[in-house]
DRENDO-1510 file (C-alpha; in Angstrom, 1 decimal, always signed):
<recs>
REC; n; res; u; v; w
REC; 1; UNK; -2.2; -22.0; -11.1 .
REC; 2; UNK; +1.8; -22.2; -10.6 .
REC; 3; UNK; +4.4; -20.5; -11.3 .
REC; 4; UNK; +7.9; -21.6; -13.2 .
REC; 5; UNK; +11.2; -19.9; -13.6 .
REC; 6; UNK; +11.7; -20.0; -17.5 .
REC; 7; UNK; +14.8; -17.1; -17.9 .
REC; 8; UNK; +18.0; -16.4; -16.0 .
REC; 9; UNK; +20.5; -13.7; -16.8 .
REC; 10; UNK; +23.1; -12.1; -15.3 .
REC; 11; UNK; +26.0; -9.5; -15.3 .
REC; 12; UNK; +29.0; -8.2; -13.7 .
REC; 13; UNK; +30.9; -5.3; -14.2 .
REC; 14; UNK; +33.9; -5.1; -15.9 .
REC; 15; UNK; +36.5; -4.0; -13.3 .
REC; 16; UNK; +37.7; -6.4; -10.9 .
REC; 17; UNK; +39.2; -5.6; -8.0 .
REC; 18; UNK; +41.3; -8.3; -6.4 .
REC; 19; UNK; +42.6; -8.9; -2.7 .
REC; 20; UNK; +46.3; -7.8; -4.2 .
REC; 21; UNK; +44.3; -5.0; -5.1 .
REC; 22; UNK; +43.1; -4.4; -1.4 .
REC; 23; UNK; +46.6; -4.9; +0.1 .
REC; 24; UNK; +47.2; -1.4; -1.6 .
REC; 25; UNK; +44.0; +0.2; +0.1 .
REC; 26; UNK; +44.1; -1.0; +3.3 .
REC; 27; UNK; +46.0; -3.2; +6.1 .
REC; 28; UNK; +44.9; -6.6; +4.8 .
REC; 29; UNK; +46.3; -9.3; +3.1 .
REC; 30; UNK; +45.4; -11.9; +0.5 .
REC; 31; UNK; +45.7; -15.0; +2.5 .
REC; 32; UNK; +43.9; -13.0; +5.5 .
REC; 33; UNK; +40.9; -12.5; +3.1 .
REC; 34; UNK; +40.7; -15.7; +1.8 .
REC; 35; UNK; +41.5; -18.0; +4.5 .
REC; 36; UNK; +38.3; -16.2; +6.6 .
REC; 37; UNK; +36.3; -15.6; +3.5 .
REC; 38; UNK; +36.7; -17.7; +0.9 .
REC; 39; UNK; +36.9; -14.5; -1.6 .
REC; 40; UNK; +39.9; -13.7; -4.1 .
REC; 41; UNK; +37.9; -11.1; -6.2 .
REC; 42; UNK; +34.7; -8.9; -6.8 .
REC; 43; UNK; +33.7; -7.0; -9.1 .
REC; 44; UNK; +33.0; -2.8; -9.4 .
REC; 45; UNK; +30.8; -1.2; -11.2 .
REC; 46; UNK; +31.9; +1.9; -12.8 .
REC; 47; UNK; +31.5; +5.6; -11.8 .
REC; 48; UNK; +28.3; +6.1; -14.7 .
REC; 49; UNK; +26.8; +2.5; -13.5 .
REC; 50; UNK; +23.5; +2.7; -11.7 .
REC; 51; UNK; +21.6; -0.8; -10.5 .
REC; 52; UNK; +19.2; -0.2; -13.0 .
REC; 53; UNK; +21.9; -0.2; -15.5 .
REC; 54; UNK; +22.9; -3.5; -14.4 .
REC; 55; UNK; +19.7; -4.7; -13.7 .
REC; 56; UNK; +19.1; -4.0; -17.9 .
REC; 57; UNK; +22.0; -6.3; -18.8 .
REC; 58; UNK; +20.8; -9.4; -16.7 .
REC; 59; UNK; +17.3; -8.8; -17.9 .
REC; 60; UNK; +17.7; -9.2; -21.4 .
REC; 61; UNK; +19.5; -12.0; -20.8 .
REC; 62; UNK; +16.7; -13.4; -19.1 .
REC; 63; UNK; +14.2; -12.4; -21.7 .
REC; 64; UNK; +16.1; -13.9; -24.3 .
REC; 65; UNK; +16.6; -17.2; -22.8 .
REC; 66; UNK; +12.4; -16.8; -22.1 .
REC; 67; UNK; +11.7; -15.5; -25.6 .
REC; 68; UNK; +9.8; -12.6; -24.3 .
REC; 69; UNK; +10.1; -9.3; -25.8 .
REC; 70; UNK; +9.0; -6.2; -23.4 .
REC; 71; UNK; +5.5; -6.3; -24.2 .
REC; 72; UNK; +5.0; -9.4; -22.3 .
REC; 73; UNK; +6.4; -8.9; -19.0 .
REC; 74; UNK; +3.9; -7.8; -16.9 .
REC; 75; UNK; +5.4; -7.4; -13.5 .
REC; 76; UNK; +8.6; -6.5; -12.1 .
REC; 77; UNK; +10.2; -6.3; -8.9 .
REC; 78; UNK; +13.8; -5.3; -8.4 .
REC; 79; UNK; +15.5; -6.5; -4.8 .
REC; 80; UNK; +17.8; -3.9; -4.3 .
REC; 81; UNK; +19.5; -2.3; -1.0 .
REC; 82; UNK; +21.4; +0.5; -3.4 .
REC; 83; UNK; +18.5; +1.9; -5.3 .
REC; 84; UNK; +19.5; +4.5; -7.9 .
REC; 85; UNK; +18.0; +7.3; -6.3 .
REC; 86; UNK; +15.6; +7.6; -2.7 .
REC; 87; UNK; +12.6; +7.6; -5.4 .
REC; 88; UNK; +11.4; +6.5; -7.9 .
REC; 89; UNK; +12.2; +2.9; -7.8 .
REC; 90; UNK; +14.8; +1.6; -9.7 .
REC; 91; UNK; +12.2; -0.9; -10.8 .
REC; 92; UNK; +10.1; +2.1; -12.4 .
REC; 93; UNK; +13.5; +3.0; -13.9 .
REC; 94; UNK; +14.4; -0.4; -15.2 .
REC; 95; UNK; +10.9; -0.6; -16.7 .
REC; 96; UNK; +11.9; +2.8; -18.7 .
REC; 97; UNK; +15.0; +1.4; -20.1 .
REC; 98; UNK; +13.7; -1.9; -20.6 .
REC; 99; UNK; +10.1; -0.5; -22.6 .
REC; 100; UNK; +7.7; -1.9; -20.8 .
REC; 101; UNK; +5.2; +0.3; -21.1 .
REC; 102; UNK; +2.3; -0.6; -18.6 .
REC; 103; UNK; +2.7; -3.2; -15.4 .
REC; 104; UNK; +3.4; -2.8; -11.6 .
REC; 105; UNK; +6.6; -2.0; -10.9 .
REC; 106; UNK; +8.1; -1.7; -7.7 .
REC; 107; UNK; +11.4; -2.1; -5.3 .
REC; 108; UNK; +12.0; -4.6; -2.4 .
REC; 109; UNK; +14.2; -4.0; +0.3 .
REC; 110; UNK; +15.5; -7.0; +2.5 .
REC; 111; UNK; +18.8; -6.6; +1.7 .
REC; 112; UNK; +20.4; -10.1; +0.9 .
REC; 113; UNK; +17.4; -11.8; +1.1 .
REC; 114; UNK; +15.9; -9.4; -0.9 .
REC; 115; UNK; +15.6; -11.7; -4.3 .
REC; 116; UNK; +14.2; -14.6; -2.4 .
REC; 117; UNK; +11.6; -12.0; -0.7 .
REC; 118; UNK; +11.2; -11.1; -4.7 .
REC; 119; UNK; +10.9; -14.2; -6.3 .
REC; 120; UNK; +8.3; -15.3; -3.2 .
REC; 121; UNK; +6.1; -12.2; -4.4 .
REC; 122; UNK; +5.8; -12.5; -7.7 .
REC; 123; UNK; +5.1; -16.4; -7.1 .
REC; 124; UNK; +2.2; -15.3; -5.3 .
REC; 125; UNK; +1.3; -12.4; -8.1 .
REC; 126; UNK; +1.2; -14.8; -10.4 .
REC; 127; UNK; -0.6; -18.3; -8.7 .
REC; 128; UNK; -3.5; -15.4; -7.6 .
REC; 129; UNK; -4.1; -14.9; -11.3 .
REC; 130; UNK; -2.9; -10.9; -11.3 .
REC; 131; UNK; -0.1; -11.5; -13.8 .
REC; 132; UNK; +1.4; -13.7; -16.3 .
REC; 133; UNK; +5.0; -13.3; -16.9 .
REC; 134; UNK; +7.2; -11.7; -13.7 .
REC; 135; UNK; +10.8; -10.3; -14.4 .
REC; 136; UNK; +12.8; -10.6; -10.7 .
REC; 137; UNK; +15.6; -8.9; -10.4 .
REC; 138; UNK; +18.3; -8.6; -8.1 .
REC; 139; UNK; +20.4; -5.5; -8.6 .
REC; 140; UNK; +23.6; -4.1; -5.8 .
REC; 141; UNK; +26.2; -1.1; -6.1 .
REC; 142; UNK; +27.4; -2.2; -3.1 .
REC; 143; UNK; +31.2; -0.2; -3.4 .
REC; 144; UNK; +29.3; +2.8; -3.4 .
REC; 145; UNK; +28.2; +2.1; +0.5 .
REC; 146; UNK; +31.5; +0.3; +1.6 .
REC; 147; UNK; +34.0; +2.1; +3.6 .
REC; 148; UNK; +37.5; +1.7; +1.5 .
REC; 149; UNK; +39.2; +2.6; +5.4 .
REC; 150; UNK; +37.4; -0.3; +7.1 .
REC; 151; UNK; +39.2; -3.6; +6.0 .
REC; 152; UNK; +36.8; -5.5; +8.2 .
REC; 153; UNK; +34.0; -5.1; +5.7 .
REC; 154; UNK; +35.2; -3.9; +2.7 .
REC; 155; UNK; +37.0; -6.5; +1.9 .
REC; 156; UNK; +33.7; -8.7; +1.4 .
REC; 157; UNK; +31.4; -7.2; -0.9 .
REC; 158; UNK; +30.8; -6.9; -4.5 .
REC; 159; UNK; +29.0; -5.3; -7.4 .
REC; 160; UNK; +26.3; -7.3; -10.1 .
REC; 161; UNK; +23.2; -8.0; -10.9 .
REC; 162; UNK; +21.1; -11.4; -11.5 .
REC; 163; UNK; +17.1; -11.7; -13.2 .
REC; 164; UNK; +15.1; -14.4; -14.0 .
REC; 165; UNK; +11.9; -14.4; -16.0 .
REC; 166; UNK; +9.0; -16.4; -13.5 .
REC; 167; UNK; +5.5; -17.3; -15.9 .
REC; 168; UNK; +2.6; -18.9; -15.2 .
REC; 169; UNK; +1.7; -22.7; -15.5 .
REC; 170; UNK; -0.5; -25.7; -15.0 .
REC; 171; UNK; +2.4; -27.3; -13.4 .
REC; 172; UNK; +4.6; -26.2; -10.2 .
REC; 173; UNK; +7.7; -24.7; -11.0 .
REC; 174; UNK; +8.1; -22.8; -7.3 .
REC; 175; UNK; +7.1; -25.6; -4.9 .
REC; 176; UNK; +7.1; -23.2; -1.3 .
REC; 177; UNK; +8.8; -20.0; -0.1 .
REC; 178; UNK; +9.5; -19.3; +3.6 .
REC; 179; UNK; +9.8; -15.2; +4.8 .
REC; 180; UNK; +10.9; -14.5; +8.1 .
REC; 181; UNK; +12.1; -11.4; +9.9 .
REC; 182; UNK; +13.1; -10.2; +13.3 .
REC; 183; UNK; +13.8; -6.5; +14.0 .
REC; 184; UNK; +15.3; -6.7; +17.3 .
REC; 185; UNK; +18.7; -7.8; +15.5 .
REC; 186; UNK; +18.6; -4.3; +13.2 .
REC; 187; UNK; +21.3; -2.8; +14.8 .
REC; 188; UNK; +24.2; -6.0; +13.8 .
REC; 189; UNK; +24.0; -5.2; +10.2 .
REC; 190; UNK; +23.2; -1.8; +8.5 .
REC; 191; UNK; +23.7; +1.4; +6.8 .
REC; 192; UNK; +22.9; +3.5; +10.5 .
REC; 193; UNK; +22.8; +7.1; +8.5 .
REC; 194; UNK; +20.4; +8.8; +6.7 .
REC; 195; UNK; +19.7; +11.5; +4.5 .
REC; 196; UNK; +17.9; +14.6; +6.5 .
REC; 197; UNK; +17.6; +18.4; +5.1 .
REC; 198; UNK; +20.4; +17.8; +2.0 .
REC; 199; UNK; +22.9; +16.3; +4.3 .
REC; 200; UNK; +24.0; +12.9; +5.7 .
REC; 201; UNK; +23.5; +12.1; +9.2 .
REC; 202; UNK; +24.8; +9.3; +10.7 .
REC; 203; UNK; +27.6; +6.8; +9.5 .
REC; 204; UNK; +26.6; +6.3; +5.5 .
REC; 205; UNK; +28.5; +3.1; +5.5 .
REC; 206; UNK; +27.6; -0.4; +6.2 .
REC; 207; UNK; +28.6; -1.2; +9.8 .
REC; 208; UNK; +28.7; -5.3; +11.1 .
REC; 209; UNK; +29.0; -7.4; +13.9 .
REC; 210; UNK; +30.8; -9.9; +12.0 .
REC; 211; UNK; +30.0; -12.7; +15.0 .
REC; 212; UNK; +26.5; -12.0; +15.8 .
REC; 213; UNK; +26.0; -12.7; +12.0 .
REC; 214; UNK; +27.9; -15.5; +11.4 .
REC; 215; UNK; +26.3; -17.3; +14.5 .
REC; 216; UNK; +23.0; -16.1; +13.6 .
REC; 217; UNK; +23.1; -17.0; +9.6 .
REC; 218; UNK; +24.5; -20.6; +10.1 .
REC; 219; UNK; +21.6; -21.3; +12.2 .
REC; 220; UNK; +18.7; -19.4; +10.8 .
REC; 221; UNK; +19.8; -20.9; +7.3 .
REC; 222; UNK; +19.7; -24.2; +8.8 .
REC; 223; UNK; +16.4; -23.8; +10.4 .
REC; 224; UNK; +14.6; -22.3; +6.9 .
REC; 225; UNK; +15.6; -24.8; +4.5 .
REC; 226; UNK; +14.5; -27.4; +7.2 .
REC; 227; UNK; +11.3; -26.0; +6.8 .
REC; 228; UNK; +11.4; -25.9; +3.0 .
REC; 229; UNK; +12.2; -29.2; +3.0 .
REC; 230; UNK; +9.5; -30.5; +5.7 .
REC; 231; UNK; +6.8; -28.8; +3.8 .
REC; 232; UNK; +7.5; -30.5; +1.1 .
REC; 233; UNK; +8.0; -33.8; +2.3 .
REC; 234; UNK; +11.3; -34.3; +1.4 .
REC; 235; UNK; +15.1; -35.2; +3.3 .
REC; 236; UNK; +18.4; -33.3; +2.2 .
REC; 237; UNK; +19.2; -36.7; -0.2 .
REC; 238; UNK; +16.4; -35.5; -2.4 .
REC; 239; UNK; +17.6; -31.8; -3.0 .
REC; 240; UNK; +19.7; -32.0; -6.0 .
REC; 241; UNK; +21.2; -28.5; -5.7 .
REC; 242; UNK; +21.5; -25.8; -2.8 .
REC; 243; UNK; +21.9; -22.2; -3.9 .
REC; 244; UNK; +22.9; -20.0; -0.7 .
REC; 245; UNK; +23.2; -16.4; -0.6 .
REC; 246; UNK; +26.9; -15.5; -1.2 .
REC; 247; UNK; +28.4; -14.1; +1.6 .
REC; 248; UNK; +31.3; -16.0; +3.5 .
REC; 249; UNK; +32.7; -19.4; +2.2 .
REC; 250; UNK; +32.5; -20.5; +5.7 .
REC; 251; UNK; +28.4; -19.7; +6.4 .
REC; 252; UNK; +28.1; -21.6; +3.4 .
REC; 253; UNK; +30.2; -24.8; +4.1 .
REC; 254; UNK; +28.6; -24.8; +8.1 .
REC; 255; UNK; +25.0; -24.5; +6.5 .
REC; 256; UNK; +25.5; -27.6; +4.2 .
REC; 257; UNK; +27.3; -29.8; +6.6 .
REC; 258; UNK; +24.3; -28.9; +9.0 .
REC; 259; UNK; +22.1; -30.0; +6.9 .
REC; 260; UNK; +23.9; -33.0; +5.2 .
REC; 261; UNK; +24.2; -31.6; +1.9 .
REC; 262; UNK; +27.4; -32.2; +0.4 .
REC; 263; UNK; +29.6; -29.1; -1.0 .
REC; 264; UNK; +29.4; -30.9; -4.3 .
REC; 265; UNK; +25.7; -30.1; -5.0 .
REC; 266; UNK; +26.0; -26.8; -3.6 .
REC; 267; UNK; +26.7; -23.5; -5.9 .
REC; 268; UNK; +29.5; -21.2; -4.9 .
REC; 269; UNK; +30.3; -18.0; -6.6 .
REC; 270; UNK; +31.6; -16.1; -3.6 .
REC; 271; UNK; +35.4; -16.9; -4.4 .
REC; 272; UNK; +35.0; -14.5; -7.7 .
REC; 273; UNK; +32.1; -12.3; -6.8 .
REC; 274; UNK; +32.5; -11.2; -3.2 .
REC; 275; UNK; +29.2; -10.3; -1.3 .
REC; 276; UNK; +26.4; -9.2; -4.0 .
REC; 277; UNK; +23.9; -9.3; -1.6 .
REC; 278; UNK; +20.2; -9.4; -3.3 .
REC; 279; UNK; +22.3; -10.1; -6.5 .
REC; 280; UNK; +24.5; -12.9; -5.4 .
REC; 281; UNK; +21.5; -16.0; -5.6 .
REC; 282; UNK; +20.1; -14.8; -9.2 .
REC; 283; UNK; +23.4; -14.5; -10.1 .
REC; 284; UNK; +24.7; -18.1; -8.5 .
REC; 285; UNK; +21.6; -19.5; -10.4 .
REC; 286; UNK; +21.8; -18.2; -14.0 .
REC; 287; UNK; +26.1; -19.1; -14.1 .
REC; 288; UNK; +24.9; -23.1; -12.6 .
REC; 289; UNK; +21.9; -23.3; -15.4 .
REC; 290; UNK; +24.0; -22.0; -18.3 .
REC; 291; UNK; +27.2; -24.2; -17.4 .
REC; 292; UNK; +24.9; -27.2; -17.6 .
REC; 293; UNK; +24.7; -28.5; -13.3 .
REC; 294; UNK; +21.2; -27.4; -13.3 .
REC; 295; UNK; +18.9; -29.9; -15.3 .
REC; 296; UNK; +15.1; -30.5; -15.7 .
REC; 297; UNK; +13.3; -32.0; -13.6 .
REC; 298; UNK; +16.0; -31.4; -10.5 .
REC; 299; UNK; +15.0; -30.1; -7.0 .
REC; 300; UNK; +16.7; -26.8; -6.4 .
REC; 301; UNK; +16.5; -24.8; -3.0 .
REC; 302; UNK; +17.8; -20.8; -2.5 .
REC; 303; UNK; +18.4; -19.5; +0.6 .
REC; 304; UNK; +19.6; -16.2; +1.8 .
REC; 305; UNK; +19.4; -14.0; +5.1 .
REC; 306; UNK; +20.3; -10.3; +5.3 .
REC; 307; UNK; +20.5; -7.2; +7.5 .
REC; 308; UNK; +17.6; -6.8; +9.1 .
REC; 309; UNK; +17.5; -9.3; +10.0 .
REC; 310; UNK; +15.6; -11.0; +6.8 .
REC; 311; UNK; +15.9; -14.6; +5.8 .
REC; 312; UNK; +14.1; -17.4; +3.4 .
REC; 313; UNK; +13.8; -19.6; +1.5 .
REC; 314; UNK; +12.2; -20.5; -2.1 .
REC; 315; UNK; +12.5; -24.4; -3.2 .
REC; 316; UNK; +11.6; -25.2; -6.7 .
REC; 317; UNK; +11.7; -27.7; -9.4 .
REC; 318; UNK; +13.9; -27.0; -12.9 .
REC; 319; UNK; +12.4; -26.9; -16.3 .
REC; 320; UNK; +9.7; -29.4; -17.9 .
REC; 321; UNK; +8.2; -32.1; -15.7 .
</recs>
């Protein structure tokens, strides 16, 4: 029994905020942003948006493109690292809003590789026969954890939401995922405060060593789709399309020249959606199948790492053998 991606969908939220935008906020500057980013834009949700609620736009939009209707999603698992609330999970809440009246529902938290921990989960769910069709969300609110004072960070992330509907067939859809973690980095990337008696302790914002990341990601990244491809049997020529986690324009373009892939068979969003963090692969995904670059039958490999630190990979085949 395999598994086999059958629905994306995604959304973003309305307001955009642009680097002109930020040159208003804070001491930055457009060509500062961009020239050490690769980002122009992202997008914010508004005040009443929750990630469930854009969590709900990007699964239908899944669904639809499955032809499933609530009844016949029977797992979800929303990768999120800006939940609605502390509980219950935004997956329980999703599953509220969406109908789905009776299935296990529940949150990951690996920050940005928090969809390919996702998607790797619910591949196993489904190849040990405990469900049939998997919704897999990833869902971030990340302006409501950025410091608008701090032009080191808050210049890089964005708001939006990706899904994709994952079912069950004789045929394999997800060919290997690859989890890793190592705790002793915790400290270079994360929200340090907490919540403790009604009050915040601790910084609430999200705090960086932007070198220790950038050094670390550009190798790790390397390393984990190395072993993707090994397992597999197969040589960067034969992957037809590399779908990195979105963070920095320059992690991306080190990664693929690393591994030989050209930039031309790799999908890029960051320029107009900033950092989404869990979101940012669903969402890469769902806008390269629906403008036509993703086709049957092609080799596809997603990769992401995130605070933690957290990083994998998930390499799969599109559509109909």
């Amino acid at each position: 029994m395999y598994s086999r991606i059958i629905g994306t969908g995604s959304y973003l939220p309305e307001k955009i905020l642009t680097n002109q935008d930020l040159e208003r906020i804070v001491d930055t500057s457009d060509e500062w942003i961009h020239s050490r980013t690769g980002i122009t834009q992202r997008h914010i949700a508004a005040d009443d948006q929750m990630a469930s609620d854009l969590a709900l736009n990007a699964s239908k939009m899944a669904m639809e493109m499955a032809n499933l209707v609530a009844d016949e999603i029977d797992l979800i698992i929303v990768a999120t690292t800006t939940p609605d609330m502390i509980f219950p999970s935004t997956a329980c809440i999703l599953q509220e809003k969406l109908g789905v009246k009776d299935c296990p529902a529940f949150d990951i938290q690996a920050v940005c590789s928090g969809f390919v921990y996702a998607l790797a989960m619910a591949d196993m769910f489904i190849r040990a026969g405990k469900c049939r069709n998997a919704l897999v969300v990833g869902s971030e609110i990340y302006s409501n954890i950025v410091d608008w004072n701090d032009r080191s960070t808050c210049v890089l992330f964005g708001d939006g939401a990706g899904a994709v509907i994952l079912t069950k067939d004789e045929q394999p859809g997800i060919l290997s995922s690859h989890l890793h973690a190592n705790g002793s980095y915790s400290k270079a990337l994360s929200v340090p405060g907490n919540i403790s008696r009604g009050k915040i302790q601790g910084n609430p914002y999200i705090s960086m060593e932007g070198n220790t990341v950038f050094k670390f990601a550009v190798k790790v990244l390397e390393d984990v789709a190395r072993e993707a491809m090994a397992e597999n049997n197969l040589q960067a020529s034969d992957i037809d399309w590399l779908i990195p986690h979105q963070a920095n324009i320059r992690i991306i373009k080190s990664t693929a020249k690393k591994l030989g892939i050209p930039m031309e068979k790799v999908v890029t969003t960051v320029e107009k959606h900033g950092n989404t963090s869990a979101a940012s692969i669903p969402l890469a995904l769902d806008i390269a199948v629906r403008d036509g670059r993703i086709k049957s039958g092609q080799l596809v490999l997603l990769e992401g790492i995130g605070g933690g630190f957290t990083w994998g990979a998930v390499l799969l085949r599109w559509g109909d053998l």
